[in-house]
C-alpha angles and dihedrals in degrees: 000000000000111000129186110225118205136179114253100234086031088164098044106117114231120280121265102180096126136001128252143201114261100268119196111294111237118247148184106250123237118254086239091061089061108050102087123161110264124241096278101018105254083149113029106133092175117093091196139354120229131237092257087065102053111114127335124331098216129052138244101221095039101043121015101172096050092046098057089045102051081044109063091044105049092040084062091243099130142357126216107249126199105265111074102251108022121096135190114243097208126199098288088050093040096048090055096046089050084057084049093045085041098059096041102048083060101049099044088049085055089059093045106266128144133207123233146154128240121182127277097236134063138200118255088229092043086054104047093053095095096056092184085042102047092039092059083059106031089107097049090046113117122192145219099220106162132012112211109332091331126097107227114244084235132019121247118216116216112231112277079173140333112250087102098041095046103036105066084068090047093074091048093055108036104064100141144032084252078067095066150122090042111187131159144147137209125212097218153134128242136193120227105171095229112207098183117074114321110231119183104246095354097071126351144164091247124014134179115241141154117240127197114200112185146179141207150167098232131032086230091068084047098049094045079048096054085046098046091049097046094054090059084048087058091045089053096060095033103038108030100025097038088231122133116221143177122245121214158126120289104232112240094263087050104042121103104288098254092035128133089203127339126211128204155179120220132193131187137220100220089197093059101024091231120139111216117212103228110197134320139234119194143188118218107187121191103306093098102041077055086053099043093028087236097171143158143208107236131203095274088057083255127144114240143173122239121242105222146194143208127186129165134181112192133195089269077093088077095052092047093057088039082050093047101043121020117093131190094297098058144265124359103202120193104235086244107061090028114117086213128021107187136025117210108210122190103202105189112162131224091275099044108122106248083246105064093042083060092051085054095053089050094046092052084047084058099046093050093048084055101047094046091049084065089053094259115148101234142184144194129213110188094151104141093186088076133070109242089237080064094053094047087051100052095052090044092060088041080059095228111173098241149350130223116213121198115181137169089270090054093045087061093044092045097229135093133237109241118195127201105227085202101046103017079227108155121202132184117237123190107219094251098065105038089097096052089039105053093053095061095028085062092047085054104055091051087047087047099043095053088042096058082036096058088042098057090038084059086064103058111070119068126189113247125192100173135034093255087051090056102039080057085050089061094032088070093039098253137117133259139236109201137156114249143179088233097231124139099230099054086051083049085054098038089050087049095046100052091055101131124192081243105040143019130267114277123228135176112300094182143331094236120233092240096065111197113224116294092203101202119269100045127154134225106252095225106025100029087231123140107285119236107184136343115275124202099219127183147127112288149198 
């Protein structure tokens, strides 16, 4: 079938509310940009790559924006694609989004959770029974309006995402307290028409993500839910990223539109300013099971209502790490999302007899078989056709952790060169111990990388007490920890008030979960109001 999508509100102008900074425009990649050699080399056509083309042409501290677009495209992450919005992950992005999904489908099983499907598209009047909860999409919906030449007698959305799809059946399957709890994922894409700045990874059209829907007899059993997944959310970016982020609370102007409370972690991108949402985990409450009569006998015979969850965690995770860590060379991939973490590299020179360099081959054969008998990803580049300058070049711009050299000269001292991607640090390894080193040297650097991360990232928010404290605070592209009365109109004018002719308006990003102490008698940074809690405020993506 041959639908026709359109955006829900297709004649809205765009909004004009604030105004931002020029972010990359979006364009359609040259052919050139895309024929990289392959892995090994099967279709490599260049005999050598000249000096112009070592690492990125634009850089990160002088233009962002350019940086990160010239890098996900020349590190072979993503391709334009023809509708504005929508990118292609290829192979290196996919792979990475496959260890994230890995670790967290685990994880999530362990606590109970099943996977399941639901379908793509969703009824106009199935849609609109939430009003608070439509109403926080309506502009992102996008509709099936015709199929072929003939205008469809309703119109079909297209999930934003899936409360409405999945919890209709909800109430068919969950009739008594032996039903619960009821907890299952899908593994999915939706779709959410953007309107603001398309950024590959960051915001899209359509976007890949994980989404828990659960439900329970007590909010107890929800709220120890939204902090147990949360947690895992934090261990994602921190673990396996090798991000820091802040865990917290969504103020009420800021939590998912339906939700009773919505918790967060937030991370923060110190070269733009810009705090990054990083996933969410919500609770519900009950104010969904009373719109879909999702009810339950319980034990005392007595009709209830379920307390229910949603979380999601979405393959913006991937542009965040690629934000917080790659450099002008390339990418700077953590060991333990990397596709490949570590590149053998055979380096015989012209002179070099045909049969050492067939020892060298064989030697580089036996390391990887090692090394992949320990669970290490690893891969070979024997392509002759190439400098090893080139080579060097190429993996470094992949961001593979490190890089194993193995000349004439090391031949003859029987041990290898390795090379750190995030440091450039070399190191000598006798042959002996290159499958006991990379293991722990790999260790090291994710260790290392969170640890200089989460230093910088100590560094970015600054305590602000009065207006002209926090617009300092913005001015140098930090956040900002303020008291604050916790009302939503004094975050609307606050948003309003911090417009710069540079930058847009900031707003919370979330009331952290360690609170410093609020002494009695403070004041609201921005509305002189009694303060009610601490607030981390900043721009934002």
């Amino acid at each position: 079938m041959v639908a026709e999508v359109l955006a829900a509100v297709p004649k809205a102008p765009r909004e004009k509310k604030e105004k931002a900074p020029k972010e990359p425009k979006e364009k359609k990649e040259k052919p050139s940009q895309e024929k990289k050699a392959d892995a090994d080399g099967d279709s490599a056509k260049s005999k050598s790559c000249s000096k112009s083309k070592l690492g990125l042409s634009n850089s990160k501290a002088t233009d962002f924006g350019a940086w990160y677009s010239e890098l996900v495209v020349s590190s072979e992450l993503i391709s334009y694609y023809d509708v504005s919005g929508c990118y292609i992950l290829r192979p290196w992005a996919y792979a990475m989004w496959e260890v994230v999904q890995g670790w967290f489908d685990k994880k999530i099983k362990n606590m109970g959770v099943q996977n399941a499907y639901f379908p793509l598209f969703i009824t106009e009047d199935v849609l609109n029974t939430e009003k608070d909860h439509v109403e926080g999409f309506a502009p992102e919906v996008a509709w099936v309006t015709r199929y072929g030449n003939t205008e469809m007698e309703k119109p079909i959305a297209i999930r934003p995402t899936s409360e409405t799809v999945m919890y209709p059946y909800f109430s068919k399957w969950i009739k008594s307290h032996r039903d619960l709890p009821m907890r299952l994922n899908q593994w999915t894409n939706v779709v959410r028409w953007e309107f603001k700045y398309p950024t590959p990874f960051i915001r899209s059209r359509e976007f890949l993500w994980q989404e828990g829907h659960t439900a329970f007899a007590t909010q107890a059993e929800a709220d120890s839910e939204v902090l147990e997944v949360l947690d895992l959310y934090s261990r994602v970016y921190e673990e396996l990223l090798a991000v820091p982020v802040i865990k917290g609370k969504k103020s009420k102007k800021e939590q998912f539109a339906g939700a009773l409370y919505t918790t967060t972690v937030e991370a923060f991108i110190p070269e733009t300013g810009k705090g990054i949402q990083g996933a969410t985990s919500h609770c519900l409450g009950q104010n969904f099971s009373h719109m879909f009569n999702i009810e339950f006998e319980d034990e005392q015979a007595k009709k209830q209502h379920v307390w229910q969850n949603s979380w999601g965690l979405t393959t913006r995770s991937i542009g965040v790490m690629i934000m917080v860590h790659s450099d002008d060379k390339g990418l700077v991939l953590p060991p333990r999302v990397a596709p490949k973490q570590i590149v053998l590299i055979p380096i015989p020179k012209a002179a070099t007899p045909p049969d050492v360099a067939a020892l060298m081959n064989q030697k580089i054969d036996e390391f990887k078989a090692g090394l992949e008998e320990k669970d290490i990803r690893v891969v070979t580049d024997k392509r002759d056709i190439y400098t090893p300058g080139c080579k060097y070049n190429h993996w470094e711009l992949k961001g593979l952790p490190i890089r194993c050299e193995l000349g004439p000269k090391d031949m003859e001292n029987n041990c290898v060169v390795l090379v750190r991607r995030d440091t450039g640090v070399k190191e000598v390894v006798a042959w002996a111990d290159v499958l006991t080193r990379v293991p722990i040297l790999l260790e090291t650097i994710q260790s290392e990388m969170l640890e200089r991360a989460r230093a910088r990232h100590s560094t970015c928010t600054e305590t602000a007490h009065t207006w002209a404290e926090f617009m300092t605070a913005l001015n140098n592209r930090h956040m900002a920890l303020a008291p604050w009365a916790d009302e939503p109109e004094v975050e609307e004018d606050v948003k309003k008030r911090s417009v710069t002719p540079d930058a847009m308006g900031a707003k919370t990003l979330c009331l952290p979960f360690q609170q410093p102490p609020l002494p009695e008698g403070t004041l609201c940074f921005a509305s002189g109001k009694p303060a009610k809690c601490w607030a981390l405020w900043g721009r934002s993506y």
